[in-house]
C-alpha positions in Angstrom: 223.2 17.2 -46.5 222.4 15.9 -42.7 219.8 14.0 -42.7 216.5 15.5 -41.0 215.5 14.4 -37.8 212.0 12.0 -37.6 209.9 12.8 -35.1 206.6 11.0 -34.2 203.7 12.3 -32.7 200.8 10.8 -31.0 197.8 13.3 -32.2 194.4 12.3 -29.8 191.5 11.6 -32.0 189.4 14.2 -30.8 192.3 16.6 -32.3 192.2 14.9 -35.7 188.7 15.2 -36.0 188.8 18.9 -35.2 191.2 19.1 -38.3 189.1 17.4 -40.7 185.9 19.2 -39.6 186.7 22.9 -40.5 183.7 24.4 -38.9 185.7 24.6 -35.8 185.8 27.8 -33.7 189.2 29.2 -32.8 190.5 27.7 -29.6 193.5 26.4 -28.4 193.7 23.3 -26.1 196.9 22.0 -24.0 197.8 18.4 -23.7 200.9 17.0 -22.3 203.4 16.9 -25.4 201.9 19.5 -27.8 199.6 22.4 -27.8 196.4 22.5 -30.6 195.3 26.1 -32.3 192.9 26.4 -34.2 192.2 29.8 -36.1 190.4 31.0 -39.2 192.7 32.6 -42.3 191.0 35.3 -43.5 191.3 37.2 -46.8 189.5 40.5 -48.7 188.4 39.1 -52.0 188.7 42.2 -54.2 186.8 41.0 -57.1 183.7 39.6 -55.2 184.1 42.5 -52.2 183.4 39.2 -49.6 185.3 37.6 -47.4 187.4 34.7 -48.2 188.5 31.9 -45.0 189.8 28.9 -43.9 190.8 27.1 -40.8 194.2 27.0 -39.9 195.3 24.1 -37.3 198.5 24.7 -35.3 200.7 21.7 -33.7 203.0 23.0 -31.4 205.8 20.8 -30.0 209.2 21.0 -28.2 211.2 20.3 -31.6 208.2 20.0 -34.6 205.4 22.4 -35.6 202.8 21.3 -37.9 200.1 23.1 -39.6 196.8 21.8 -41.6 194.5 23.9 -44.1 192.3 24.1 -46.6 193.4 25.3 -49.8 197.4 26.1 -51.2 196.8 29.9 -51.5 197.5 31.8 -47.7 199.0 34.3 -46.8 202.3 33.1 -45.5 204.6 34.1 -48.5 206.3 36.5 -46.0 206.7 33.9 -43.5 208.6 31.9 -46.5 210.4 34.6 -47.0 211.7 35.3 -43.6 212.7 31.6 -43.7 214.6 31.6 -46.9 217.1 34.5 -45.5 220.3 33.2 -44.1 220.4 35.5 -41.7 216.9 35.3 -40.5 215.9 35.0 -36.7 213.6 32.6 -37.9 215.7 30.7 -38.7 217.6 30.6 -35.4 214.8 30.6 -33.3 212.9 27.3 -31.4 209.0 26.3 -32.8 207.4 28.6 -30.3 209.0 31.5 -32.0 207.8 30.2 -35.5 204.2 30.0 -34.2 204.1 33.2 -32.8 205.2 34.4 -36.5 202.3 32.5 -38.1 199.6 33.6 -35.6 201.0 37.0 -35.9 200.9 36.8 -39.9 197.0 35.7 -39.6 195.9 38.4 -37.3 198.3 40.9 -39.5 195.8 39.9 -42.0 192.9 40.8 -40.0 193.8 44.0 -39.7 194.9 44.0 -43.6 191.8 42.6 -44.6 189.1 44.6 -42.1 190.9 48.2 -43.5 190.1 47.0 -47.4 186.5 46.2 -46.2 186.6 49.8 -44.2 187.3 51.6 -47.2 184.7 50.3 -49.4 182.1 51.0 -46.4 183.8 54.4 -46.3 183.2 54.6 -50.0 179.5 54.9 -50.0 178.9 58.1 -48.0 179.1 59.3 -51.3 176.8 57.1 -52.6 174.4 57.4 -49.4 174.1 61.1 -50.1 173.2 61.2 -53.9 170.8 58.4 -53.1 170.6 57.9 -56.6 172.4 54.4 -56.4 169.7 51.4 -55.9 172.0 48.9 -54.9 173.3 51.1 -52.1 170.8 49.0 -49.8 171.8 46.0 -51.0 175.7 47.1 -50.6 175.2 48.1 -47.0 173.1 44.8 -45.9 176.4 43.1 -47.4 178.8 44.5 -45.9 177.2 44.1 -42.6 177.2 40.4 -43.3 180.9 40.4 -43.9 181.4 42.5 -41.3 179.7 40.1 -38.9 180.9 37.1 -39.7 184.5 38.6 -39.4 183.7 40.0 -35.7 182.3 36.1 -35.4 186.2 34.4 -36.4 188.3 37.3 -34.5 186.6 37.6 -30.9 187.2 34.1 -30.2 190.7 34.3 -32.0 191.0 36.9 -29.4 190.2 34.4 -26.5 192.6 32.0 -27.7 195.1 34.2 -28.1 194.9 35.9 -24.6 195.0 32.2 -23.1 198.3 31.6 -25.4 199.4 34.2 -23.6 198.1 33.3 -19.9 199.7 29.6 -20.5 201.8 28.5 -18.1 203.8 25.6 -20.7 207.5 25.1 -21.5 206.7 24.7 -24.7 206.6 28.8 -25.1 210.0 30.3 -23.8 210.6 33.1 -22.4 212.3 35.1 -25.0 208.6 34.3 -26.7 206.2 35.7 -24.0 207.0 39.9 -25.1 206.0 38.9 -28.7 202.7 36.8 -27.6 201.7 40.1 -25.6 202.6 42.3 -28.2 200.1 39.9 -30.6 197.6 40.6 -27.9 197.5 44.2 -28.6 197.3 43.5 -32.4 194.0 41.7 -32.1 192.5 43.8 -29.4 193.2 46.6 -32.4 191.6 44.4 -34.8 188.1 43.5 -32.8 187.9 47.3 -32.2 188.5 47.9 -36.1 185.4 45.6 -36.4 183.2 47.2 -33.4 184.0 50.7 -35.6 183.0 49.9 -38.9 179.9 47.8 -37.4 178.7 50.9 -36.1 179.9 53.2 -39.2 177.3 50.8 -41.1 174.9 50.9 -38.6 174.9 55.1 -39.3 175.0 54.7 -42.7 172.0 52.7 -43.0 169.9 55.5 -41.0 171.5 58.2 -42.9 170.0 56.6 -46.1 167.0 56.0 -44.9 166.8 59.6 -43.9 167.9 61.0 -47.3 165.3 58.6 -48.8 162.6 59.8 -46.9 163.5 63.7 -47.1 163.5 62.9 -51.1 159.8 61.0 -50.4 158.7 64.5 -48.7 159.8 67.2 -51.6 158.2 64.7 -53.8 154.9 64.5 -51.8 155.1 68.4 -51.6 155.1 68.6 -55.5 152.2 66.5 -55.5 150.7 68.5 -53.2 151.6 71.6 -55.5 150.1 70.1 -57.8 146.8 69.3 -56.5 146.0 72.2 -54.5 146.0 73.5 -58.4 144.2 71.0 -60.0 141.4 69.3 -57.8 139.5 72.7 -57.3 139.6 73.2 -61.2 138.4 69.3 -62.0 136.0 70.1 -58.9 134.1 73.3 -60.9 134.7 71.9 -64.0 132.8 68.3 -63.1 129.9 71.1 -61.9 129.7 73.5 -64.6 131.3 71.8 -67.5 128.6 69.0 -67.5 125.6 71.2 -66.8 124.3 73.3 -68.9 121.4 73.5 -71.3 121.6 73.3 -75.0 120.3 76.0 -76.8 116.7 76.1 -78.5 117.3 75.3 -82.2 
């Protein structure tokens, strides 16, 4: 088995603090032997309907590519996958290549994990017109939380990806620049994905409110019903009921 080549890489300190400190926003910053990338991981927790995320930090050399997150899980089994086939381009293809497949996996993702969140916003028109459900409020408010935080982590994905793609660097070859563009579209789709189902939210909060207050009317016009009947006979019979004289024993 041939021995692996070492490689050793000077990593500025302002670029290892950005990897320890996960609050970073995604970015991506050039510096003469390596390129930094720093993007959240996102994933649709089923169980707990919220969103689950990390950072993900991208080191992209001429011959190395490292990568630094949070936790084990993420969601770059297919990656592994595509790596383990003999066959695989991925396998005959330079680091730029590789890192195109890992951004591309995250935003795949995105999208993956903003049409799971869709359907459970689509799943409470239903809910929104019984207005029966009292948690339908409380639903709503959360997913617009979820919702925002995710159009918070794509849009400036979005920026760093369209200046990945604007680079002028040797580290991304040519044969790499139609796949970076074609990533561009992906997250453009994704941010619009998000725009929709913000606004989907937005009309489904009004709609409730609507169906709640239409309910609040025919109630107030049974109550109404009601005492049109009943004040006039308590008025007449707090007149006459009270007032009368007793007969002469």
């Amino acid at each position: 088995m041939a021995a692996l080549p070492i490689v050793l890489v000077f990593l500025q300190p302002l670029v290892m603090e950005d990897i320890l400190n996960t609050g970073q926003r995604p970015k991506i910053e050039v510096f003469d032997s390596y390129i930094f990338i720093v993007l959240k991981m996102i994933r649709f927790d089923r169980k707990t309907e919220m969103i689950v995320n990390e950072q993900l930090s991208i080191i992209l050399g001429d011959k190395f590519l490292l990568t630094f997150q949070e936790q084990p899980e993420d969601v770059f089994d297919p990656v592994r996958e595509r790596i383990r086939r003999q066959k695989s381009r991925l396998r005959g293809s330079g680091t730029d290549y590789l890192a195109y497949v890992l951004i591309d996996t995250v935003v795949d993702n995105y999208i993956h994990s903003i049409e799971l969140i869709g359907e459970k916003i689509e799943d409470l028109e239903e809910a929104i017109l019984a207005a029966n459900d009292p948690t339908v409020m409380q639903k709503i408010n959360a997913f617009k939380r979820e919702i925002n935080y995710l159009r918070k982590s794509i849009r400036p994905a979005r920026e760093a990806i369209l200046k990945i793609t604007r680079l002028d660097s040797d580290l991304f070859h040519d044969q790499t620049l139609p796949f970076l563009k074609d990533l561009q579209d992906l997250i453009s789709h994704a941010t619009e994905a998000i725009d929709t189902y913000r606004d989907l939210l937005t009309d489904q909060l009004n709609i409730y409110n609507s169906v709640i207050a239409n309910k609040m009317n025919d109630i107030m016009k049974v109550l109404t019903i009601f005492a049109a009947i009943f004040i006039p006979l308590t008025f007449i019979a707090g007149i006459y009921g009270t007032n009368f004289r007793a007969p002469d024993i």
